[in-house]
C-alpha positions as CSV (number, residue, x, y, z in Angstrom):
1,X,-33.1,-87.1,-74.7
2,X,-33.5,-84.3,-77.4
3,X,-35.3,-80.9,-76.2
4,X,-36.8,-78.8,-79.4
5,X,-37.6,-75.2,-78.1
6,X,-39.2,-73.0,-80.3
7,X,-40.5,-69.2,-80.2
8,X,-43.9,-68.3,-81.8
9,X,-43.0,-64.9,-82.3
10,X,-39.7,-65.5,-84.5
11,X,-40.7,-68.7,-85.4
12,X,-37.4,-70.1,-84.5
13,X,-36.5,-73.1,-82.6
14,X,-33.4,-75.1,-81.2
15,X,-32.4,-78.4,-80.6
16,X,-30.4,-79.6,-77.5
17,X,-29.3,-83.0,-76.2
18,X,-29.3,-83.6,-72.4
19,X,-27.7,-86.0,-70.4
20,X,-29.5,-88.2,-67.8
21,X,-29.4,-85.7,-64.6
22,X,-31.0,-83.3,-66.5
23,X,-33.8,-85.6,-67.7
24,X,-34.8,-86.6,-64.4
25,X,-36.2,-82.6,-64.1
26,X,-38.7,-84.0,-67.0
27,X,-39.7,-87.4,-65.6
28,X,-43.4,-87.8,-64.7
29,X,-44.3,-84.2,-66.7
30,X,-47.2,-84.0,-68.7
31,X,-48.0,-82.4,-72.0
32,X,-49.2,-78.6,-70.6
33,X,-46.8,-78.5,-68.1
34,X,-44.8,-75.7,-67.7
35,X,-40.9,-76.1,-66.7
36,X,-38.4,-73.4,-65.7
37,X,-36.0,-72.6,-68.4
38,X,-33.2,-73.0,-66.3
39,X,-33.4,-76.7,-66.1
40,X,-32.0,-76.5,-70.2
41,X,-29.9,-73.6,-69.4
42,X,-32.5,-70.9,-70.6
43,X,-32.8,-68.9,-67.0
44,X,-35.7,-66.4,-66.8
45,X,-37.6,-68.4,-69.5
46,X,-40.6,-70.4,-68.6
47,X,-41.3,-73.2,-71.1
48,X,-44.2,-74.9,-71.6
49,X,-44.5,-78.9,-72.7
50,X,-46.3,-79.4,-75.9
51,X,-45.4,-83.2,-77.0
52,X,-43.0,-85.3,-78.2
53,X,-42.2,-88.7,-79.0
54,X,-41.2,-92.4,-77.8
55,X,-38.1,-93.7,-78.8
56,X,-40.0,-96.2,-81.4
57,X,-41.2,-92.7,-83.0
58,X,-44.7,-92.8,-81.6
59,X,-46.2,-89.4,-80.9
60,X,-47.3,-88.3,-77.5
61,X,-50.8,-87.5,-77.5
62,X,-52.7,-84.9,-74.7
63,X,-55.4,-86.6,-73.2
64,X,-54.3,-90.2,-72.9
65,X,-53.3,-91.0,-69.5
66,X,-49.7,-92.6,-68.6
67,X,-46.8,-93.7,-70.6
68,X,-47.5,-96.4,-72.5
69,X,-48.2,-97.5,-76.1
70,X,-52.0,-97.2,-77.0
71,X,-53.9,-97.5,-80.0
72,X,-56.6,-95.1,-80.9
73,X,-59.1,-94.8,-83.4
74,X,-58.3,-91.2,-85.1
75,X,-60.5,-89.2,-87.3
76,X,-59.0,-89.5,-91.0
77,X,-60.7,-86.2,-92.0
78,X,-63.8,-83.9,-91.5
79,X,-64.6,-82.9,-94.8
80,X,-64.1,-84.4,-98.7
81,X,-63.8,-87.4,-99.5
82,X,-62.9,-90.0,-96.7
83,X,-65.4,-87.6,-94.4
84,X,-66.2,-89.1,-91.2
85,X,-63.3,-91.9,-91.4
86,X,-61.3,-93.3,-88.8
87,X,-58.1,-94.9,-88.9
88,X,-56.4,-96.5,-86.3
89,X,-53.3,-94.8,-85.0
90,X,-50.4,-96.1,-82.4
91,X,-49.5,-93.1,-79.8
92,X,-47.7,-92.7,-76.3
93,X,-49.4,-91.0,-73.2
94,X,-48.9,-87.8,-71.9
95,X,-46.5,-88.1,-69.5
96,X,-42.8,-87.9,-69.9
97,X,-41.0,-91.4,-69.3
98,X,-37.8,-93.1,-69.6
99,X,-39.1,-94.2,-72.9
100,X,-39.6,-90.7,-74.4
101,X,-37.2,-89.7,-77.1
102,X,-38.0,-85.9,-77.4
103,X,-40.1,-83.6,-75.9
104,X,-41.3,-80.2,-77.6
105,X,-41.3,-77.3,-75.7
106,X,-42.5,-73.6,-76.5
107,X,-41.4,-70.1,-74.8
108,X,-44.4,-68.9,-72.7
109,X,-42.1,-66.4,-71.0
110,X,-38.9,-64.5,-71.6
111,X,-36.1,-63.9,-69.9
112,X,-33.0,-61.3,-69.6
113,X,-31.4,-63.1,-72.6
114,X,-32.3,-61.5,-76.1
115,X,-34.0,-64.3,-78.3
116,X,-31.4,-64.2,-81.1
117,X,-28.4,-65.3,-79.2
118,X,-30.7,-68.1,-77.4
119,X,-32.3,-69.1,-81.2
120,X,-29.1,-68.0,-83.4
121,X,-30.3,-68.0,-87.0
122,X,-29.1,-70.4,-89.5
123,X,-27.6,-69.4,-92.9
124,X,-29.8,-70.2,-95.8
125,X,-28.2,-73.0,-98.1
126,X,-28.4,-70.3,-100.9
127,X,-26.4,-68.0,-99.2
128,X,-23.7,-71.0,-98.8
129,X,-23.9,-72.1,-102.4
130,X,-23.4,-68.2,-103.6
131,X,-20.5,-67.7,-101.2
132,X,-19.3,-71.3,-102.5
133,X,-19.7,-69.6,-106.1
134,X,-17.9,-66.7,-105.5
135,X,-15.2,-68.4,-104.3
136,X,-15.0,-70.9,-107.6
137,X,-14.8,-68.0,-109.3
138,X,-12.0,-66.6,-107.6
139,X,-9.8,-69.4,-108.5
140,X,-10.3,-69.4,-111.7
């Protein structure tokens, strides 16, 4: 199962893959929930569940009840042209399964840890390409 965290302030987030005693901490969770970081390794954090997805790549939706596939009739849009349209859209329940691929978290509360070595930030690709330039030039 992949965990996404992410921190509203920075605007960061991370990616980690757990192994199977670790997802038994998230079994039978719902979307709202909030989990004690130190089940991913985050201590003094408090995360809190905002969605995810099945493992077929259906999103979980807040408000529908269990795990299973379920199709709903979804607004297409409030205003323009399709205004008051609904389209019929496949989602999961809210509650963490065996059948849940990822689950989205966000950081409601921080802990001792500074953000930046928790979220490290990535290098641009243009900062890779110039360095790659440089370097091209170099062995000419």
């Amino acid at each position: 199962m992949k965990i996404v965290y992410s921190d509203q302030k920075s605007g960061r987030s991370a990616q980690l893959e757990i192994d199977d005693e670790r997802k038994a901490l998230f079994l039978n969770r719902s979307i709202g929930d909030v989990i004690d970081g130190s089940a991913i390794g985050l201590t003094g954090y408090k995360l809190k569940i905002t969605g995810g997805s099945s493992t077929s790549g259906f999103p979980m939706k807040k408000g529908i009840q269990g795990t299973g596939n379920i199709g709903i009739l979804a607004l297409k849009s409030r205003t323009g042209k399709h205004k008051g349209e609904h389209v019929r859209r496949t989602v999961v329940g809210s509650i963490i399964s065996e059948n849940t691929a990822q689950v989205n978290l966000v950081i409601t509360e921080y802990g001792d840890k500074p953000i930046d070595e928790i979220l490290p930030k990535k290098e641009s690709k243009k900062d890779d390409a110039q360095e790659a330039g440089a370097q091209n030039e170099e062995n000419k």
